[in-house]
DOFI-490272 format. One record per residue: y, z, x of N, C-alpha, C in turn. Coordinates in steps of 0.2 Angstrom, whole numbers. Each point is the difference from the previous one (the first is absolute). Layout:
BEGIN
+-------+-------+-------+-------+-------+-------+-------+-------+-------+
|   n_Y |   n_Z |   n_X |  ca_Y |  ca_Z |  ca_X |   c_Y |   c_Z |   c_X |
+-------+-------+-------+-------+-------+-------+-------+-------+-------+
|     Y |     Z |     X |     Y |     Z |     X |     Y |     Z |     X |
...
+-------+-------+-------+-------+-------+-------+-------+-------+-------+
This chain:
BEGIN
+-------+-------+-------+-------+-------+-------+-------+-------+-------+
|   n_Y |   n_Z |   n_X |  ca_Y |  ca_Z |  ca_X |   c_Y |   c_Z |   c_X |
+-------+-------+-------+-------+-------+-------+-------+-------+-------+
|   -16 |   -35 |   -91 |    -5 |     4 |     4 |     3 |     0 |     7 |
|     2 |     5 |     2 |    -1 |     1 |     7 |    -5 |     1 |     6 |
|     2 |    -5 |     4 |    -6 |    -1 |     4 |     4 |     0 |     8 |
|    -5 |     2 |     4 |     0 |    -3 |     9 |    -5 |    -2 |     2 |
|    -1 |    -6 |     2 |    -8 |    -6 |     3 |     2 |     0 |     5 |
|    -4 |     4 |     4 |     0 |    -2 |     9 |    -5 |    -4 |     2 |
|     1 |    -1 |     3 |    -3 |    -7 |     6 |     0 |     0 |     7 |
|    -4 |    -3 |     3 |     1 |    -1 |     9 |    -3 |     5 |     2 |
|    -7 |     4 |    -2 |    -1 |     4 |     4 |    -7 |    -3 |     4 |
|    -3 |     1 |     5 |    -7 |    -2 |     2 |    -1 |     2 |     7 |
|    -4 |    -2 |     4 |    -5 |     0 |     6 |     8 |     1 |     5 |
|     1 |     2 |     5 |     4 |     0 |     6 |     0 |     4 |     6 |
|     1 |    -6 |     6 |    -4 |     5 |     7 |     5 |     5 |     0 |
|    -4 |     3 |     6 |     5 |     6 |     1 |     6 |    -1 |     5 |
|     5 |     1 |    -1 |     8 |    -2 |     3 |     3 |    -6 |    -5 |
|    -4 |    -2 |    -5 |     3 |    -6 |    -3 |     6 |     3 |    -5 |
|     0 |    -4 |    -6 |     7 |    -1 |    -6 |    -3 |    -1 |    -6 |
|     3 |     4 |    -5 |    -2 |    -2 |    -7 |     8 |     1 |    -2 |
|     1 |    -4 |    -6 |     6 |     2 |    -6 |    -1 |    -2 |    -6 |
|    -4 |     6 |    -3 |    -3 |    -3 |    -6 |     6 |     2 |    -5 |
|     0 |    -6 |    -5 |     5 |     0 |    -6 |    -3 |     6 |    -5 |
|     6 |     1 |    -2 |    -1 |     2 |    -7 |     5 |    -3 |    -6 |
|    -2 |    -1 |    -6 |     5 |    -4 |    -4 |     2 |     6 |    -7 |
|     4 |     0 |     0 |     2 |     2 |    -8 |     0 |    -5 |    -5 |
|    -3 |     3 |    -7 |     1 |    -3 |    -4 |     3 |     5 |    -6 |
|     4 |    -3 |    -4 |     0 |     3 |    -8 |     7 |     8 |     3 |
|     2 |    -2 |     6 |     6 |     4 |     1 |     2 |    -2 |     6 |
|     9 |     3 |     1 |     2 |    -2 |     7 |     0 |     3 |     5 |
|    -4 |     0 |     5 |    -3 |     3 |     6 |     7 |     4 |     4 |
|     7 |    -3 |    -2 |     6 |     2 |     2 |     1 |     7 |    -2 |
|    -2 |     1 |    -4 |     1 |     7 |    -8 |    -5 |     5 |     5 |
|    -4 |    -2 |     3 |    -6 |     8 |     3 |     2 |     0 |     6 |
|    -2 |     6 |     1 |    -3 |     3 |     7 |    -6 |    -3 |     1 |
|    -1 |    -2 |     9 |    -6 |    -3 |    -2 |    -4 |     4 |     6 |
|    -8 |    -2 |     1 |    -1 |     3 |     4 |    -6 |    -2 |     0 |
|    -5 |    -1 |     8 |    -6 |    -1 |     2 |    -4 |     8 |     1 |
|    -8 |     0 |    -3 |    -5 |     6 |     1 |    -6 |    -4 |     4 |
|    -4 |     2 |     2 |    -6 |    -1 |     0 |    -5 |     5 |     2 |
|    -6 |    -3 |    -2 |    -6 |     7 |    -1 |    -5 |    -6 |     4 |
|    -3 |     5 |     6 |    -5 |    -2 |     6 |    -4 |     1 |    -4 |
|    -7 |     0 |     3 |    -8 |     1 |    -3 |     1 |     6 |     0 |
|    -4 |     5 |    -5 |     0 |     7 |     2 |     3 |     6 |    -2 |
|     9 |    -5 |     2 |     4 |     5 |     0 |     6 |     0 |    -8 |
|     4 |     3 |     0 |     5 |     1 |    -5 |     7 |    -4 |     1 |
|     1 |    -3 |    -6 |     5 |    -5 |     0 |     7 |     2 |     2 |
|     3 |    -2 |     6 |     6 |     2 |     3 |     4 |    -5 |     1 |
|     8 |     3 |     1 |     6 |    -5 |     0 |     0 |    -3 |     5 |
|     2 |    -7 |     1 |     1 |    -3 |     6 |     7 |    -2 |     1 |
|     6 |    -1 |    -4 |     4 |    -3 |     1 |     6 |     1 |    -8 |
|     4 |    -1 |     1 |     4 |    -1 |    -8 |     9 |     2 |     2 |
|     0 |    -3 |    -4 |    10 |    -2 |     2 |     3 |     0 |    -7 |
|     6 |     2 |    -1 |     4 |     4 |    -7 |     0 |    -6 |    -4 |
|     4 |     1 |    -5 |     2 |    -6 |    -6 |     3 |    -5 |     6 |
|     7 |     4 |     2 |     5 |    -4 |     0 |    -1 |    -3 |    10 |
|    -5 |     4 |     1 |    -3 |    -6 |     7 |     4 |     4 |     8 |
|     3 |     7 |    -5 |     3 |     1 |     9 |    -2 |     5 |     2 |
|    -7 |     3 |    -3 |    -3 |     3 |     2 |    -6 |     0 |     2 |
|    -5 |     0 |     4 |    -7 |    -2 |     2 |    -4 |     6 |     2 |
|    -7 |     2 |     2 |    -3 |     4 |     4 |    -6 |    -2 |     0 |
|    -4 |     2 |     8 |    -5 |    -1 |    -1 |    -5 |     4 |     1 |
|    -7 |     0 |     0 |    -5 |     3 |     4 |     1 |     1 |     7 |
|    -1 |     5 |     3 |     1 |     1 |     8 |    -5 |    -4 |     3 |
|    -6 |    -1 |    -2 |    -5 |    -5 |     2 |     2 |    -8 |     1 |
|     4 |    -1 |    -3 |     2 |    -7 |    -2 |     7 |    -1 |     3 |
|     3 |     3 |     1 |     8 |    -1 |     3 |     2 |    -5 |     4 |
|     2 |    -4 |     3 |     3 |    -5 |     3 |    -6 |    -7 |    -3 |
|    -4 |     2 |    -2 |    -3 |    -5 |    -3 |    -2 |    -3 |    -4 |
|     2 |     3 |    -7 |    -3 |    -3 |    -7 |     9 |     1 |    -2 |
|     1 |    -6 |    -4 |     8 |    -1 |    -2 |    -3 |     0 |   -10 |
|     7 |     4 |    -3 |    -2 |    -3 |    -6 |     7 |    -2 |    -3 |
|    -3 |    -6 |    -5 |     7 |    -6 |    -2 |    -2 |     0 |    -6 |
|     8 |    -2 |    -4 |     0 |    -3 |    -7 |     4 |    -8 |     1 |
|    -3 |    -2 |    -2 |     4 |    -7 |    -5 |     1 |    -1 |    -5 |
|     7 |     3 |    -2 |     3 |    -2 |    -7 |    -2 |    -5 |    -3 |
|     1 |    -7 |     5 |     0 |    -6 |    -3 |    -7 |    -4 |    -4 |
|    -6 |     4 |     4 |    -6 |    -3 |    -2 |    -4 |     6 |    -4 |
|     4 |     6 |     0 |    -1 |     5 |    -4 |    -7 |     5 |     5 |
|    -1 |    -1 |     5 |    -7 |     2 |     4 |     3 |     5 |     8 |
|    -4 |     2 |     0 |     1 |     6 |     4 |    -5 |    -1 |     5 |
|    -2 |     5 |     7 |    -3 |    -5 |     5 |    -3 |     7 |     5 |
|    -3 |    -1 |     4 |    -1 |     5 |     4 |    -4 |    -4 |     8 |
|     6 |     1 |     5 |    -2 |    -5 |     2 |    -2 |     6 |     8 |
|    -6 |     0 |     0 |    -5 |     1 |     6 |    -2 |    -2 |     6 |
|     2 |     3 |     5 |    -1 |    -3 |     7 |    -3 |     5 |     3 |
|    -3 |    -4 |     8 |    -6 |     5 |     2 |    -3 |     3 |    -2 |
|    -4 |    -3 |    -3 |    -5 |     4 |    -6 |    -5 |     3 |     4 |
|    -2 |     5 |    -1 |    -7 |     4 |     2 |    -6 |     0 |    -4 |
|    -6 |     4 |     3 |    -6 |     0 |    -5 |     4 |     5 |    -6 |
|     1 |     3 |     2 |     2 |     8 |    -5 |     4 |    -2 |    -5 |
|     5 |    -5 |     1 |     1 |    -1 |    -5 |    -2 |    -5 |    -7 |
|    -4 |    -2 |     2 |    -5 |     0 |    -7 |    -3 |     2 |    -6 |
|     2 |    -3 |    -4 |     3 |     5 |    -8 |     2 |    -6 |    -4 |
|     1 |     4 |    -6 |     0 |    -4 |    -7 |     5 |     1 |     0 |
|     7 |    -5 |    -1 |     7 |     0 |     2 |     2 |     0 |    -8 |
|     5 |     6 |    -3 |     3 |    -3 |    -5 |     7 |     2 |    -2 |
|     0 |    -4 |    -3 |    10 |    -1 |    -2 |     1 |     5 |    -7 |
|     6 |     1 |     3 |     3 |     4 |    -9 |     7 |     1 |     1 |
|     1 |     0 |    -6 |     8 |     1 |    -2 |     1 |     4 |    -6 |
|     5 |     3 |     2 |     3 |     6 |    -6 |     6 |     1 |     1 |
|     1 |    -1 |    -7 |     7 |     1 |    -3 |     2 |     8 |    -2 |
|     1 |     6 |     4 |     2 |     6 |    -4 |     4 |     3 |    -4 |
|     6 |    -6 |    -3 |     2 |     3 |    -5 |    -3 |    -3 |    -5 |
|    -6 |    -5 |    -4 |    -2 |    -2 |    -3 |    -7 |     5 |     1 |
|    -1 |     2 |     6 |    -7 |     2 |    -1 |    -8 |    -4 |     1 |
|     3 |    -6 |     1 |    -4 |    -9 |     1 |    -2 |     2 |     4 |
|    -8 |    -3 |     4 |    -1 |     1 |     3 |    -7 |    -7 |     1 |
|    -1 |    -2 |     5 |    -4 |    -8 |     0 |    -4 |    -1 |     7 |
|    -5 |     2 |     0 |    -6 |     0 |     5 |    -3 |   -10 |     0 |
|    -1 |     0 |     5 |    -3 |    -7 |     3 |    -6 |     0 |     1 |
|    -3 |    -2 |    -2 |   -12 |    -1 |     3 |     1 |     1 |     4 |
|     0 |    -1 |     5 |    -2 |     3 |     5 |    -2 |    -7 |     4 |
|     1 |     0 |     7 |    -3 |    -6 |     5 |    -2 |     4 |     7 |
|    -6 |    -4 |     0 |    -6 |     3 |     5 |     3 |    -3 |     8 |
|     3 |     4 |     4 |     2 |    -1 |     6 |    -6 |     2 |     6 |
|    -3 |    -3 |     3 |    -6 |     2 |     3 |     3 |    -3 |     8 |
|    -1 |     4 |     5 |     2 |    -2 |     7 |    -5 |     2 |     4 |
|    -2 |    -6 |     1 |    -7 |     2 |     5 |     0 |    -6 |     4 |
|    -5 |     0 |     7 |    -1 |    -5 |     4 |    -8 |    -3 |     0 |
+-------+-------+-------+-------+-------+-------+-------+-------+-------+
């Protein structure tokens, strides 16, 4: 079964740092494209972040730029999204995915609740 179980999401002031994990299970995280979405209160689930198979390409949100980093770990099999100067706005249900397009695989992660407020 293929799986991504995220973690590290919670409560942080605003200017602070989160970098919540995400882990693959039941495939090699190396094999996808991967990439961070989140969906605010309200609103409609939108990209935040996501970088090629092969790691030499990256893009992000114009909102997020100089700010939010996204990483793989081959070795530990987990992927990461690593968040700085967090705002209130962004606040949202942070979630990971991977997709393999020539297999057509595709593998969403629950989601973790990122909440920045003072």
């Amino acid at each position: 079964q293929l799986q991504l179980v995220e973690s590290g999401g919670g409560l942080v002031q605003p200017g602070g740092s989160l970098r919540p994990p995400c882990a693959a299970a039941g495939f090699t995280l190396g094999d996808f494209a991967i990439a961070w979405f989140r969906q605010a209160p309200g609103k409609e689930r939108e990209g935040v972040s996501c970088i090629s198979k092969s790691g030499e390409s990256t893009d992000y949100a114009d909102s997020v730029k100089g700010r939010f980093t996204i990483s793989r770990d081959t070795a530990k099999n987990t992927m990461y999204l690593q968040m700085n100067s967090l705002k209130p706005e962004n606040t949202a249900v942070y979630y990971c995915n991977a997709r393999n397009d020539f297999t057509d695989l595709e593998v969403w992660g629950q989601g973790t609740l990122v909440t920045v407020s003072s």
